[in-house]
C-alpha positions in Angstrom: 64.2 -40.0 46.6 67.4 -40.4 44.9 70.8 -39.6 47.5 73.1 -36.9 45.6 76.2 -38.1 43.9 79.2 -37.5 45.9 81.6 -34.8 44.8 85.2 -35.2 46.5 86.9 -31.7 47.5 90.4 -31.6 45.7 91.5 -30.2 49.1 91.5 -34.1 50.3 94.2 -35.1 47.0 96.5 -31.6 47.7 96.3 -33.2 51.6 97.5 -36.4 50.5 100.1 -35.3 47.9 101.2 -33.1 51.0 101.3 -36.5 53.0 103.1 -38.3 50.3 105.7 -35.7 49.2 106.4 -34.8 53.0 106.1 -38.0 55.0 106.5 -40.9 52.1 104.0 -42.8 53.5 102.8 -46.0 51.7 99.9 -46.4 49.5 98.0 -48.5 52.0 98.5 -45.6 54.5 96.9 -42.8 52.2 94.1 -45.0 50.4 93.2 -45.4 54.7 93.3 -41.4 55.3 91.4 -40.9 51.5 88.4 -43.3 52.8 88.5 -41.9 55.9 88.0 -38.0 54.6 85.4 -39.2 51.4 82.9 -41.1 53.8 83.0 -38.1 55.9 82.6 -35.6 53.2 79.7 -37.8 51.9 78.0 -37.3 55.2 78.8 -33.7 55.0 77.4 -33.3 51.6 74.2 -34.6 52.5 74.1 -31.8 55.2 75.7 -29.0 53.0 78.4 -28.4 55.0 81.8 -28.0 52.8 84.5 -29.4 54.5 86.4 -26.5 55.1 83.6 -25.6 57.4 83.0 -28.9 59.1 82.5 -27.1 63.0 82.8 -29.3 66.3 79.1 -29.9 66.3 78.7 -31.1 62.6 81.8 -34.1 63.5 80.1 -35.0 66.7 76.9 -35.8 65.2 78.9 -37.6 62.5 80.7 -39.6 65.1 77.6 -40.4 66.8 76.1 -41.3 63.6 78.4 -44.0 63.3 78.2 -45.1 66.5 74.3 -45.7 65.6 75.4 -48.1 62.9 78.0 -50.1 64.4 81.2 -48.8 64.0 84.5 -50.1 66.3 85.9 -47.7 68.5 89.2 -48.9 66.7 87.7 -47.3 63.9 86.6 -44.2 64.9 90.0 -43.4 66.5 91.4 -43.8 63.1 88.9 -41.6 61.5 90.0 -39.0 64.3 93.5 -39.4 63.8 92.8 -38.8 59.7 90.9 -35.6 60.5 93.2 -34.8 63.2 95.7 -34.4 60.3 93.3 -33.0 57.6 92.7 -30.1 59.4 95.9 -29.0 60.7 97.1 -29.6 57.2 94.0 -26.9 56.3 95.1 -24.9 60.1 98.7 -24.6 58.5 97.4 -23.5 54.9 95.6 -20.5 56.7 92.4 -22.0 55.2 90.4 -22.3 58.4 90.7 -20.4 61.3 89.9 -22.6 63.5 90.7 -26.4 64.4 87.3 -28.5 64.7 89.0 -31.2 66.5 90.5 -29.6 69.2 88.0 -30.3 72.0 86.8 -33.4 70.7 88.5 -36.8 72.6 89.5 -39.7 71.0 87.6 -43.0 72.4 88.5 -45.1 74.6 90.2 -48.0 73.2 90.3 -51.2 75.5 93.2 -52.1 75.9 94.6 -55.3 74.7 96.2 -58.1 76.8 99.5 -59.5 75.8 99.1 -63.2 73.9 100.4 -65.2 76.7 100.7 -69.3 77.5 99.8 -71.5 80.2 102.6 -72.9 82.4 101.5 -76.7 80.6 102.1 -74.9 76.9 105.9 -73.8 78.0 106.7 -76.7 79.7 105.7 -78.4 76.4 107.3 -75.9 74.4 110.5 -75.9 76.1 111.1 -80.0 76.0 110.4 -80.0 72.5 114.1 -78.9 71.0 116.7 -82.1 71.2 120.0 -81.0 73.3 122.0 -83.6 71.2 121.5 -81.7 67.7 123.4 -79.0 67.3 120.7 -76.1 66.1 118.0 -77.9 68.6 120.7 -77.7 71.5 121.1 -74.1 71.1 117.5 -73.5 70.9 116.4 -75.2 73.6 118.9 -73.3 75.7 117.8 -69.8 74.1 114.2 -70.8 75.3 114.9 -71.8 78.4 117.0 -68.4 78.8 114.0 -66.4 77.4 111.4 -67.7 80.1 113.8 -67.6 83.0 114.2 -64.2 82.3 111.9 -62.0 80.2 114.5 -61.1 77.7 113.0 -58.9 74.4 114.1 -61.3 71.6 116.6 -58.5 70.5 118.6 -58.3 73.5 119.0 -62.2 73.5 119.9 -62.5 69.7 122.6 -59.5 70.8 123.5 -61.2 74.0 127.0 -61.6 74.1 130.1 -64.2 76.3 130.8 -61.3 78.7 127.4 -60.1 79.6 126.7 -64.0 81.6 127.8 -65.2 84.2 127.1 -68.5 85.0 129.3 -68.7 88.7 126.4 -65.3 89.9 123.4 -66.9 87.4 123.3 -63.3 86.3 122.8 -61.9 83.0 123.6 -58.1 82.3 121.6 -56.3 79.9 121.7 -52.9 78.6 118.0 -52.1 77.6 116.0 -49.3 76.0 117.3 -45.9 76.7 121.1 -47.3 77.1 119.9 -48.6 80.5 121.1 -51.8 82.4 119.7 -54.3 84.6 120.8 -57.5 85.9 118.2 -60.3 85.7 118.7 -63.8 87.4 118.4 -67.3 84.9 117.5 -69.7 87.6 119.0 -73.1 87.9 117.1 -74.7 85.0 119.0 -71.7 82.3 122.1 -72.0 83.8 122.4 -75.7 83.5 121.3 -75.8 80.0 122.9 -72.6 79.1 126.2 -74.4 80.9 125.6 -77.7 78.4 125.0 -75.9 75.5 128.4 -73.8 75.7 130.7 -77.1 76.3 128.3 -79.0 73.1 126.7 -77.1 70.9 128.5 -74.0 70.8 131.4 -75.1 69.7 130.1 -76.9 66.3 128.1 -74.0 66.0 131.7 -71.9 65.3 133.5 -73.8 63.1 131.9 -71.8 59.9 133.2 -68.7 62.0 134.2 -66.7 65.5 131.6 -64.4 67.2 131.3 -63.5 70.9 127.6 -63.7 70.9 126.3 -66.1 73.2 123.8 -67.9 70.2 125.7 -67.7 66.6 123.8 -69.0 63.8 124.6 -71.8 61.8 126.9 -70.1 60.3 128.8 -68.7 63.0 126.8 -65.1 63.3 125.0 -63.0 65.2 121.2 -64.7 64.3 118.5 -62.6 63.3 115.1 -61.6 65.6 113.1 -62.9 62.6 115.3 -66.5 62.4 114.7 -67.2 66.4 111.0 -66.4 65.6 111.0 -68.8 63.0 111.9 -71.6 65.1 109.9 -70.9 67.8 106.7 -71.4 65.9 108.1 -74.5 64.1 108.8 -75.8 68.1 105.1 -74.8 68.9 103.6 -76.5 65.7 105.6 -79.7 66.5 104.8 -79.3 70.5 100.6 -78.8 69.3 100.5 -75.2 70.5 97.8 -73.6 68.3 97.8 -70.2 70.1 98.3 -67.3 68.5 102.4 -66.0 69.4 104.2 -63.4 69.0 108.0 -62.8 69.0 107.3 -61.6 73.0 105.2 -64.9 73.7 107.5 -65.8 76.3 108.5 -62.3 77.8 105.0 -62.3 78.4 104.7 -65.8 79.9 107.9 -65.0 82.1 105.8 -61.8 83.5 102.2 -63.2 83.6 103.4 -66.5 85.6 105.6 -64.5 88.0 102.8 -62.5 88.8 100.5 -65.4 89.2 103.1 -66.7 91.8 102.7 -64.1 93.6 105.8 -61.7 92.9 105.8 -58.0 93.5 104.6 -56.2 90.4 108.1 -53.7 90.9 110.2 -56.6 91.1 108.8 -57.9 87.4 109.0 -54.1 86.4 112.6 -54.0 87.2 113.5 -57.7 85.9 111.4 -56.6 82.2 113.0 -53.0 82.0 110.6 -51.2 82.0 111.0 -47.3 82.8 107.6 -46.8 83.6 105.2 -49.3 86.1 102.5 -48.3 83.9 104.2 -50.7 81.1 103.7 -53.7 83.4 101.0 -53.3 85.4 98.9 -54.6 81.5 100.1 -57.7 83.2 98.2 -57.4 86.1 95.2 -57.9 83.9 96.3 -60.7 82.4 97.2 -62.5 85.7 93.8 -61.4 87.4 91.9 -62.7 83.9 93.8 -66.1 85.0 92.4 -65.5 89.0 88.7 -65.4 87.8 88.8 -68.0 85.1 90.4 -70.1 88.1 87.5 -69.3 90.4 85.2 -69.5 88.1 85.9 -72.9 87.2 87.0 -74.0 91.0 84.6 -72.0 93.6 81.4 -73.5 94.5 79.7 -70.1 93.5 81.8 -69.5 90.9 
């Protein structure tokens, strides 16, 4: 028996010339919300149900349905987010009465553990820059500052000469939401921090002044992307083949304090985080490090 040919509802194009004109979102964005609406007007064809009148049950049997064959919870909160907004956009028009969604949960998306590296991979990482050349020298010392402390990559680009201290070992940051902390370097920072402002900065400012703390080759504040740059081309060279991310090292600086047994408040204050909820996804991380440990280690592991 031959499946019906699918007719889309213009509703879904006066939607997403709404999205467009209103919200300029790209074209990637809206070809994502048109596929989204069309499979699920396809499956509502079949049951001759217009869209307009698309009730609670009709999208829970549609949600189960794809459940049955295979689809990602990832996915399914997307297709819930894209009817989320279809039918308030119809809820708004005064062409339903009703929204379908609004007792239907999104599921439950696990939730993903910061990419992280071992204590072996930063040592490596971190002895790969050369202190005598000028770029490598700053480097090194911007890597050794980012794992002592669990600086965002922004606020160390930004960082500027009156925000250290190198007599205290402090370093002053104002964070999110205007607030500050202070967060200690350690002994290993500070002495490369201290060897790279007698050396390196210096050459570093002849092409121009700036108080930040790490000016680019051409005496300037350097940009997030730049410093990411070079710390994949010093994991390359080092053999680190893990996947990183600008906050590699925030998240080493967390996960390995934790692992070391530090107070989960005391890492929440040292990150800046506003909420403990933000760092306690590092708990996970450290206690995924704990198992694979006694896995490998226990005799009943």
């Amino acid at each position: 028996m031959a499946q019906p040919s699918y007719h889309p509802d213009p509703l879904i194009e006066g939607f997403l010339d709404e999205l467009w004109s209103s919200r300029g979102l790209s074209d990637n964005t809206l070809s994502a919300y048109r596929s989204d609406l069309q499979h699920f007007e396809a499956y509502l064809q079949q049951r001759q149900v217009a869209l307009r009148d698309a009730g609670r049950e009709v999208i829970q049997d549609y949600l189960g349905w794809r459940f049955d064959q295979g689809a990602a919870s990832t996915s399914s909160a997307r297709l819930l987010s894209s009817l989320r907004r279809f039918y308030g956009f119809l809820l708004t028009r005064q062409l339903i009465t009703e929204d379908p969604l609004a007792l239907i949960s999104s599921p439950k998306l696990p939730r993903k553990l910061p990419d992280t590296l071992s204590e072996a991979d930063v040592d490596a990482l971190l002895a790969e820059p050369n202190s005598e050349d000028t770029v490598e020298g700053r480097d090194k010392a911007m890597l050794e500052l980012l794992y002592a402390t669990g600086l965002r990559v922004s606020e160390l680009v930004s960082l500027t000469l009156e925000q250290i201290s190198l007599r205290q070992g402090l370093v002053r940051i104002t964070g999110k939401g205007g607030k500050e902390r202070l967060v200690p370097m350690g002994e290993v920072a500070i002495s490369e921090l201290e060897r790279y402002l007698q050396q390196n900065r210096l050459a570093l400012l002849a092409y121009g002044q700036s108080d930040v703390v790490f000016p680019s080759n051409r005496g300037r504040m350097m940009t997030r992307q730049t410093f990411w740059y070079r710390i994949k081309l010093y994991a390359q060279r080092a053999g680190i083949h893990k996947a990183l991310s600008p906050h590699t090292l925030r998240h080493a600086f967390a996960t390995h304090l934790l692992n070391h047994g530090a107070d989960l408040r005391v890492v929440q204050l040292l990150l800046g985080h506003s909420s403990l909820s933000t760092t306690q996804i590092y708990t996970h991380v450290a206690n995924a490090r704990l198992q694979a440990l006694h896995a490998a280690h226990h005799p009943r592991g």
